[in-house]
Backbone as a ProteinNet text record, in pm:
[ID]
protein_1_A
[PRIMARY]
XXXXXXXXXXXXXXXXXXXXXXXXXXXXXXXXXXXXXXXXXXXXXXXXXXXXXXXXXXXXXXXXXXXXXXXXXXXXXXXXXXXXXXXXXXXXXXXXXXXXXXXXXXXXXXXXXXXXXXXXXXXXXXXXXXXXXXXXXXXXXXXXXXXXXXXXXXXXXXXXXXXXXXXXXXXXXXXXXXXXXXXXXXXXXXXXXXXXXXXXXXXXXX
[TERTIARY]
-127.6	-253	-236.5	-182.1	-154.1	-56.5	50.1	118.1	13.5	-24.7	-97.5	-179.9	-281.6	-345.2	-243.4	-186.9	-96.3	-43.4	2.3	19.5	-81.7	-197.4	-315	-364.6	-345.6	-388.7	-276.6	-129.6	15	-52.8	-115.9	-169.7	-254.8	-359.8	-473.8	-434.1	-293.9	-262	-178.3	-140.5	-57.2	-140.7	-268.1	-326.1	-435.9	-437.9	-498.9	-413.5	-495.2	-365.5	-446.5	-326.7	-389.3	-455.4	-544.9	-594.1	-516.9	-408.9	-353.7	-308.1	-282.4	-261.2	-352.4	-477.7	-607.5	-619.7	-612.2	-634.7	-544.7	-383	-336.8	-327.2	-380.2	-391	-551.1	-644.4	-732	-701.8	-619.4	-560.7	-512.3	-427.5	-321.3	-407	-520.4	-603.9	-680	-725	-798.2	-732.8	-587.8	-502.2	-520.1	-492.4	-485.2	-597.3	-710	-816.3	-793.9	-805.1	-826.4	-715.6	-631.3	-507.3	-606.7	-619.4	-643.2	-795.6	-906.5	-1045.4	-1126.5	-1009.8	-1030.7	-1129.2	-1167.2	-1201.5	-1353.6	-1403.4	-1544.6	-1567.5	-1437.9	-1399.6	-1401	-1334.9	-1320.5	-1422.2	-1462.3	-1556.4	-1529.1	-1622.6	-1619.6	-1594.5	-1732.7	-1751.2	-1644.5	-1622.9	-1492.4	-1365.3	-1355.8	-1216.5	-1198.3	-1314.1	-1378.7	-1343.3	-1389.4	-1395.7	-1243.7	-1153	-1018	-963.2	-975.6	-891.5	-923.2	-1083.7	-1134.7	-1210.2	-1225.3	-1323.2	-1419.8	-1524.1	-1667	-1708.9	-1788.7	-1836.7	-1858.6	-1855.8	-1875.8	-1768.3	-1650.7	-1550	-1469.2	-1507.8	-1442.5	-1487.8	-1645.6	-1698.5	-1659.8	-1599.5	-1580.3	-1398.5	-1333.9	-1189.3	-1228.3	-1324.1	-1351.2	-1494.3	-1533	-1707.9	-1790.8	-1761.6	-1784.2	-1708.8	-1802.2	-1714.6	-1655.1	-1714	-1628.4	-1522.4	-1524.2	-1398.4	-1324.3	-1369.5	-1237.1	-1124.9	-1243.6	-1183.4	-1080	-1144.2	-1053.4	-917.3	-855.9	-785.5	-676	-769.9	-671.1	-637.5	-698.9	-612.4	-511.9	-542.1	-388.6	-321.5	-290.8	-240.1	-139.2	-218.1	-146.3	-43.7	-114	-15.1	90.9	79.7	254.4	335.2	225.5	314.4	413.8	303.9	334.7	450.4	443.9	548.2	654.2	666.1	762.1	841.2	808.3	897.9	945.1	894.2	951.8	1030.4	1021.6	1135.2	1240.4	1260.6	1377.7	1473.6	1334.1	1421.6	1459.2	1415.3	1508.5	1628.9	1634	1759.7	1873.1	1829.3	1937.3	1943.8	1921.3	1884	2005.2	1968.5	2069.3	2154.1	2164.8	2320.4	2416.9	2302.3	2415.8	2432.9	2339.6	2313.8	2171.5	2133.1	1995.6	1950.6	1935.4	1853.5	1720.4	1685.1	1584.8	1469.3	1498.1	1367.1	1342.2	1412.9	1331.1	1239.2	1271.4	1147.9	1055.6	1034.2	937.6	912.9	978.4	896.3	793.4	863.8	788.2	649.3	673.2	513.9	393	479.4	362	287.6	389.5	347.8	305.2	267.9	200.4	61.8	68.6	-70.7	-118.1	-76	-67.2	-96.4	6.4	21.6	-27.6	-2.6	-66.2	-201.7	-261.3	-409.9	-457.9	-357.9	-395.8	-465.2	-424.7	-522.4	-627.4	-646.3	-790.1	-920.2	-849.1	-917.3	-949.1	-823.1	-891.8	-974.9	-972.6	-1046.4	-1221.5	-1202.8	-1356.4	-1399.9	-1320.7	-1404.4	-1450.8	-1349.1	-1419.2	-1552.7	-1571.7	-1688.7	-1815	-1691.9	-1850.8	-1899.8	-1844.7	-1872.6	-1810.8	-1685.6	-1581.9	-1457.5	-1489.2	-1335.2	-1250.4	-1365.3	-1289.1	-1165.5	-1211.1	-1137.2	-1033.2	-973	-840.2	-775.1	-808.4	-764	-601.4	-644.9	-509.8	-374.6	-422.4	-324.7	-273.7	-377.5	-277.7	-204.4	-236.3	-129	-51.2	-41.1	115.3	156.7	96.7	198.8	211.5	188.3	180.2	322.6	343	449.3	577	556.5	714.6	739.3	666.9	672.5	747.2	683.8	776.3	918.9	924.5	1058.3	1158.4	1114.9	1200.9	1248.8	1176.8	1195.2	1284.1	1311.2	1430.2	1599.1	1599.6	1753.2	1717.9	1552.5	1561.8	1466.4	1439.6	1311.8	1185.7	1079.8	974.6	885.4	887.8	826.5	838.3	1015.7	1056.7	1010.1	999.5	985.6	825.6	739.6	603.3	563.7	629.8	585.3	635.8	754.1	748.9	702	662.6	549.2	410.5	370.7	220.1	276.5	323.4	357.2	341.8	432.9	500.5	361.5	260.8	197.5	36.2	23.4	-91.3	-69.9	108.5	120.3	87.5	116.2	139.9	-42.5	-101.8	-282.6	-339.5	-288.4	-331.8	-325.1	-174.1	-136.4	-194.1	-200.2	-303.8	-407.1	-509.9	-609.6	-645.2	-548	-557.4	-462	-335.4	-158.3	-222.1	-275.8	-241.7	-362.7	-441.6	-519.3	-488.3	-419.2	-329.7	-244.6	-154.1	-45.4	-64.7	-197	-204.5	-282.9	-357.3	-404.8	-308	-239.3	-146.3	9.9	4.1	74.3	227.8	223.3	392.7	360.1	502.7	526.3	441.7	401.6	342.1	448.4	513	615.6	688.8	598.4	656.3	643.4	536.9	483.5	571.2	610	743	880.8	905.3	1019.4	1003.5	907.1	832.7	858.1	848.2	817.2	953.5	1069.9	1167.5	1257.3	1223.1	1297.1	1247.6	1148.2	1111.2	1138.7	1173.8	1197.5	1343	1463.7	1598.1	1595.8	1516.2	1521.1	1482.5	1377	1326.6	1410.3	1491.3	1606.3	1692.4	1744.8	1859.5	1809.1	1670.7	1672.2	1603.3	1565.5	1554.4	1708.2	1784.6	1951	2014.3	1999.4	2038.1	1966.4	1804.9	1774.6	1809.2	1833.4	1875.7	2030	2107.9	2207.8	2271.2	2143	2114	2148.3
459.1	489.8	611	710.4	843.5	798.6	721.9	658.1	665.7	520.6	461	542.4	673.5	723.6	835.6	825.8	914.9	854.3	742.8	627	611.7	604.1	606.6	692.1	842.4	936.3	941	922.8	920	820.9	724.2	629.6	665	731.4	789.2	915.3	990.1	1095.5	1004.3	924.8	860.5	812.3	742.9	719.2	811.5	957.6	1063.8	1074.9	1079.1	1057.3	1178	1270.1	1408.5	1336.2	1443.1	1411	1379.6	1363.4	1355.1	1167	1134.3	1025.1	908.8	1003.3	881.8	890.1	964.8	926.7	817.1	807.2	737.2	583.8	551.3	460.5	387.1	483.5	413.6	366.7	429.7	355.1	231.9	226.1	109	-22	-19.1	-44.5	-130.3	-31.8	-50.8	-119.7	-95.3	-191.9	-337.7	-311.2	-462.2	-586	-494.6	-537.3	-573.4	-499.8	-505	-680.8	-668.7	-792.8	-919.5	-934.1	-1001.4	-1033.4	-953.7	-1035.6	-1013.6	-927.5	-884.9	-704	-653.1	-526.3	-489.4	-624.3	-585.8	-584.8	-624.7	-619.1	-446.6	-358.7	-230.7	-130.8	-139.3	-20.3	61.4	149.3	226.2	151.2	105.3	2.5	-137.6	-128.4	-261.6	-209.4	-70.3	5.2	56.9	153.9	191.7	102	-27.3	-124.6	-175.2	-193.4	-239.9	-152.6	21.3	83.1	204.3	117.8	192	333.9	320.6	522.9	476.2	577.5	543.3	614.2	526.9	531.1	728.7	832.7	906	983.6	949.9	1025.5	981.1	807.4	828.4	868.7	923	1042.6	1140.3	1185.2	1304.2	1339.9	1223.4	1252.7	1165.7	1142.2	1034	1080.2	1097.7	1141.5	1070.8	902.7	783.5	684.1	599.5	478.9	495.1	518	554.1	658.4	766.5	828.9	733.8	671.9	578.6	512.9	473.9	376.8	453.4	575.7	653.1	689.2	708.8	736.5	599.1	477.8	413.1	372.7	394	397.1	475.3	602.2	684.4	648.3	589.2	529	414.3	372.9	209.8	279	418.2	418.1	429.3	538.7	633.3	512.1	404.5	301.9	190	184.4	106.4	196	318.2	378	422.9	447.1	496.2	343.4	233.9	78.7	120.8	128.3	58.8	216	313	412.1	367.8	323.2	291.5	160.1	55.5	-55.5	2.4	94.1	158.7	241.2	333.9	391.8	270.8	195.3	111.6	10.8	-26.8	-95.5	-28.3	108.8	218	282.7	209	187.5	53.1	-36.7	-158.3	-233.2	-197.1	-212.9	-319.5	-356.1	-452.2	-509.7	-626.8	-684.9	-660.3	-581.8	-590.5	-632.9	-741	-859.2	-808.5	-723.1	-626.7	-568.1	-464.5	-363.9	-445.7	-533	-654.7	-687.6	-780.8	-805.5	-720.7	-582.4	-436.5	-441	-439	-381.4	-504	-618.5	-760.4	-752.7	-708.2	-775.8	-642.9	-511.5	-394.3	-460.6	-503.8	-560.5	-686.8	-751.6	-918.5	-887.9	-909.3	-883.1	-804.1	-692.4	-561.7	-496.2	-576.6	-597	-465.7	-385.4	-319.6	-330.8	-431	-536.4	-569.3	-622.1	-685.3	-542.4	-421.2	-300	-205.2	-216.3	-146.1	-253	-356.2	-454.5	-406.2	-430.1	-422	-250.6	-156.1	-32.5	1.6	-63	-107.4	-150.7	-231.2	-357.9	-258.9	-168.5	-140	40.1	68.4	206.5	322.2	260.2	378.9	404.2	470.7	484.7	584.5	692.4	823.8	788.9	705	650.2	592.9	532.9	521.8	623.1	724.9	851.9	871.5	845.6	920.8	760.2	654.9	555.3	605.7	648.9	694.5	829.3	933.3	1037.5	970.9	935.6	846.2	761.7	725.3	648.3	720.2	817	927.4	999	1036.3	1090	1043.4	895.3	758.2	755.9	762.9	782.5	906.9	1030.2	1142.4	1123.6	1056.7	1088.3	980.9	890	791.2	782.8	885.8	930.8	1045.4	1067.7	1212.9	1161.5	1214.4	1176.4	1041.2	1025.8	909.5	1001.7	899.5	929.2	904.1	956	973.6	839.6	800.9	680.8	566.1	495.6	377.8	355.3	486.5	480.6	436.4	511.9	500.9	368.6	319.6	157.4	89.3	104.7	-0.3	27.3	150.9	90.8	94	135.5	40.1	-107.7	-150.5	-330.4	-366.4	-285.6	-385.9	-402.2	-246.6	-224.8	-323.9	-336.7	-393.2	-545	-592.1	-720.6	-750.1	-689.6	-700.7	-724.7	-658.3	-606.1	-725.6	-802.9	-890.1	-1025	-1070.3	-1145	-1137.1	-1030.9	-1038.2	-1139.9	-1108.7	-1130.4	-1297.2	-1340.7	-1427.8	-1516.8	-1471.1	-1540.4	-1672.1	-1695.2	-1869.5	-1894.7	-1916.1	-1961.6	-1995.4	-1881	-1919.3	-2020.5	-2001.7	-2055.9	-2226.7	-2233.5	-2342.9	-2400.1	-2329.6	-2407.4	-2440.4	-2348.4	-2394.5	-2492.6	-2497.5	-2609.1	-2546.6	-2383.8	-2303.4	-2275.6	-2221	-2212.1	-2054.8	-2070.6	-1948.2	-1869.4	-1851.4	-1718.2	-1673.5	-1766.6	-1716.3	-1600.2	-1533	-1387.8	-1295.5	-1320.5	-1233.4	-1274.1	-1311.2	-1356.1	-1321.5	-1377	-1287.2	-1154.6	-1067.8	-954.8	-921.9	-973.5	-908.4	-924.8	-1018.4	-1054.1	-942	-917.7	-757.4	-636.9	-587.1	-462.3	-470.8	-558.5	-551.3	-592.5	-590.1	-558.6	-409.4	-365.4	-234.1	-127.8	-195.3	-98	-45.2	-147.8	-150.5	-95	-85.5	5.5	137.8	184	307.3	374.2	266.6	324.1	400.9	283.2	303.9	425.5	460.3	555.2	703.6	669.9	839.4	874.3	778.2	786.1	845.4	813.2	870.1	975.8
4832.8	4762.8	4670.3	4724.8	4658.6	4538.8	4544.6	4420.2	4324.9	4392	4249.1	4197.6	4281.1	4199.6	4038.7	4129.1	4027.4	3930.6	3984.1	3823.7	3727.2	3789.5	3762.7	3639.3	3659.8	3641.9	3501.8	3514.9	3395.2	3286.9	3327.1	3240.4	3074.9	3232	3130.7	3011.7	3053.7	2992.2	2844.1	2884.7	2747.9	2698.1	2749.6	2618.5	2569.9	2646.8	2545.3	2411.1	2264.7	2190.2	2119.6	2058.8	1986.5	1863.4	1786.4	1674.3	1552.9	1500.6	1453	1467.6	1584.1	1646.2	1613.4	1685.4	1684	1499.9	1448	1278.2	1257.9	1306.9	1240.8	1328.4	1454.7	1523.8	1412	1419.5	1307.9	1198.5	1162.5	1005.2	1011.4	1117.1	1120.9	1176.7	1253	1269.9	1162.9	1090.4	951.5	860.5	835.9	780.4	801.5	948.5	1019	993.4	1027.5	996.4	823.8	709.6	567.4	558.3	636.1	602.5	611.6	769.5	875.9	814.8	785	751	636.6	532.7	384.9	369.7	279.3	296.8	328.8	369.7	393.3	580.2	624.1	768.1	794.2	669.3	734.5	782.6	867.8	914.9	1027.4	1059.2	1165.9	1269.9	1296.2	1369.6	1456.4	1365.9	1380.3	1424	1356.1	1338.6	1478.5	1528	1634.7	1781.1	1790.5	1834.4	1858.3	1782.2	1739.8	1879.1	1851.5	1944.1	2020.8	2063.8	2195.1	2144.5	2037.3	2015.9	1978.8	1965.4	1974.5	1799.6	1764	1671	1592.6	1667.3	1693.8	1622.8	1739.7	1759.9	1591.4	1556.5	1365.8	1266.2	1314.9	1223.6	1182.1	1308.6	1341.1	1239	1245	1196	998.5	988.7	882.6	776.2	894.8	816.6	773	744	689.6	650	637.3	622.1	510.6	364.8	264.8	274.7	371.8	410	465.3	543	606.2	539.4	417.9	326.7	230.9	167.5	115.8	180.6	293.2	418.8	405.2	406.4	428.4	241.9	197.2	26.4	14.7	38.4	37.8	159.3	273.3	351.2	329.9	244.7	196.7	59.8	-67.1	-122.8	-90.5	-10.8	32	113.9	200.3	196.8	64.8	-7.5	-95.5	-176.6	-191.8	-290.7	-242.8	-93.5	-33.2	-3.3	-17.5	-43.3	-159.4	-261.3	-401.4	-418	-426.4	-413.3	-357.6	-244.1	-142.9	-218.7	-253	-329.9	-465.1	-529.1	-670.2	-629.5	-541.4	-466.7	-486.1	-375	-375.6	-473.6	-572.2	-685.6	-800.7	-780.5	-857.6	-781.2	-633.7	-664	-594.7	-656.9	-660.8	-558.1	-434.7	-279.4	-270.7	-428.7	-421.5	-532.9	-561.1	-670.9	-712.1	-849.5	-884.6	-828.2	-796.4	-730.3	-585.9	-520.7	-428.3	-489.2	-546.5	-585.2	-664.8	-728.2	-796.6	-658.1	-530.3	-388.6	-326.2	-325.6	-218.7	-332.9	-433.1	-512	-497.4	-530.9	-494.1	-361.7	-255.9	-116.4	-75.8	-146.6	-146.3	-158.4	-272.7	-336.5	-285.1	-203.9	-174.5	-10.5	28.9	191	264.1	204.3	266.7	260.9	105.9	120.7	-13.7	-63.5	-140.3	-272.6	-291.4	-379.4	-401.6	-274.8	-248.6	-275.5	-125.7	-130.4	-254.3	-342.8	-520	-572.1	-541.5	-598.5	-565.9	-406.3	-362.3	-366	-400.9	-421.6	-505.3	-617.3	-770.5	-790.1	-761.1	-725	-651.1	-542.1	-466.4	-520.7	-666.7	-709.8	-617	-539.9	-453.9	-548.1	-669.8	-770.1	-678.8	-687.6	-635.3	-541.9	-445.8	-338.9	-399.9	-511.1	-569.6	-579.2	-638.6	-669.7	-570.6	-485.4	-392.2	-389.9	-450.9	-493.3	-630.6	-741.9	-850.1	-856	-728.9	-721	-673.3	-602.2	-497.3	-624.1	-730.4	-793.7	-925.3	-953.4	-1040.1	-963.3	-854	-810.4	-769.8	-779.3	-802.9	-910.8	-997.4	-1157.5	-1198.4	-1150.4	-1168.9	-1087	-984.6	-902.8	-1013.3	-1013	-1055.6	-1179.5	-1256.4	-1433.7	-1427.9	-1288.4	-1317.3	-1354.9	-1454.7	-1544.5	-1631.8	-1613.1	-1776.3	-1850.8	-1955.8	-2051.7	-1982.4	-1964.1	-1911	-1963.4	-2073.7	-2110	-2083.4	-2065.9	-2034.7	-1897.1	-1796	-1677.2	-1614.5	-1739.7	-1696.3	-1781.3	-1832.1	-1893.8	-1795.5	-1748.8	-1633.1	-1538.1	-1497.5	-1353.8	-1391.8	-1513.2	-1541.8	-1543.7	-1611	-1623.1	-1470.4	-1380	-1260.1	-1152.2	-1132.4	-1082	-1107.6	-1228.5	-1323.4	-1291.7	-1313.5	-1282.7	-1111.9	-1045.4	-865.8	-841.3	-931.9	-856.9	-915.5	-1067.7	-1104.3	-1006.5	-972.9	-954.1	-767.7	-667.5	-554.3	-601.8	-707	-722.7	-756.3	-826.7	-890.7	-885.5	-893.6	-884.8	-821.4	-739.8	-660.7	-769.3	-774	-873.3	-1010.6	-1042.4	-1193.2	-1224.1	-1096.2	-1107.5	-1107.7	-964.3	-941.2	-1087.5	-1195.1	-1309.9	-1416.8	-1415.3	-1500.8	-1484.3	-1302.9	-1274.5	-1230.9	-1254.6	-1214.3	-1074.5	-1052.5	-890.7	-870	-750.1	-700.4	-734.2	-716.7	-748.2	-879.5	-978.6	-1125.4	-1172.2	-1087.3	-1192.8	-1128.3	-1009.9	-926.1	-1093	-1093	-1110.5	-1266.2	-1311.4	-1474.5	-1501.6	-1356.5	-1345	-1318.2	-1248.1	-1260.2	-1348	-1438.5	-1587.3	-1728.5	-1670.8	-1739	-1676.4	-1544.9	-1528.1	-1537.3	-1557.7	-1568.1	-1740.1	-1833.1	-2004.6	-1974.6	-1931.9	-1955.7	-1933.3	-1775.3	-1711.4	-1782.2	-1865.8	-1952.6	-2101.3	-2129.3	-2273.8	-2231.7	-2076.9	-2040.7	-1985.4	-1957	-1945	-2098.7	-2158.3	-2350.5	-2398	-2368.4	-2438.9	-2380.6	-2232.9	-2157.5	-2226.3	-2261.3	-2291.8	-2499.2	-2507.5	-2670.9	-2684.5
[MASK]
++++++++++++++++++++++++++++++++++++++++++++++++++++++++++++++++++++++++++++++++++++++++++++++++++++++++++++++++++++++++++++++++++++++++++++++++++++++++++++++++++++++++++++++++++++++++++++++++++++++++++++++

């Protein structure tokens, strides 16, 4: 008996999770949710619900639901940019095809739901709440322009980024009207960042 209470008791201590924790157990949460039942699924409530805290306690780390939402926008960037960094690393040096970093930015915007969520904050007068997606991609932009020209670099990730948010939105719909394979605008898209590559290579080299 004395065991188990003590097992008992080890239990409850692992799943005290510091504040830091429970923020990011909500997020992942909130993610899950944004994938799984689109962005009008994300709430307190639901989020709350997902992993046991009380409506209260995601006030308290959130302040609102539009905080929440903001939270998990910069959540999803540093996800989304900390991929497509990794696939340009190895891209430059020879360890990956293009059509990774064209994959990581789509299925940023596609899969992962980032898409959908700039879509519906748009829609629902939450801009501000982008804000912390265009520093995170304001700051891949700066990393990835070090030792080129600053321009070739920021034309291709407006193109790649603009194409990925479009193609969430719309890609199966398009594709299916005009009769191409779902995966043309991938493949569109990496037939332009390996021209761009190569005249932002040519112009650093000027």
């Amino acid at each position: 008996m004395a065991e188990w209470v003590i097992l008992t008791h080890m239990s409850i201590a692992r799943e005290r999770l510091s504040s830091e924790e429970s923020r990011a157990a909500a997020l992942e949460a909130a993610r899950l949710l944004l994938i799984e039942d689109g962005p009008q699924a994300v709430t307190l409530k639901a989020v709350g619900a997902r992993i046991g805290k009380t409506h209260a306690n995601l006030l308290h780390h959130f302040g609102s639901a539009a905080g929440l939402q903001s939270e998990l926008a910069k959540h999803l960037a540093e996800r989304v940019t900390a991929g497509i960094a990794e696939a340009v690393v190895k891209s430059r040096q020879g360890e990956a095809d293009p059509l990774e970093i064209v994959n990581r930015t789509f299925d940023a915007f596609d899969s992962e739901g980032a898409g959908a969520l700039a879509a519906w904050m748009i829609l629902s007068g939450n801009r501000d709440a982008l804000n912390p997606v265009l520093e995170a991609i304001h700051g891949l932009v700066h990393k990835l322009g070090e030792g080129m020209g600053d321009r070739p670099v920021h034309d291709i990730t407006l193109s790649l980024v603009l194409t990925a948010l479009g193609d969430s939105l719309l890609g199966g719909a398009m594709s299916e009207a005009l009769g191409l394979p779902r995966g043309r605008a991938r493949e569109l898209a990496r037939e332009q960042l390996i021209a761009s590559a190569g005249v932002a290579k040519d112009d650093g080299q000027a």
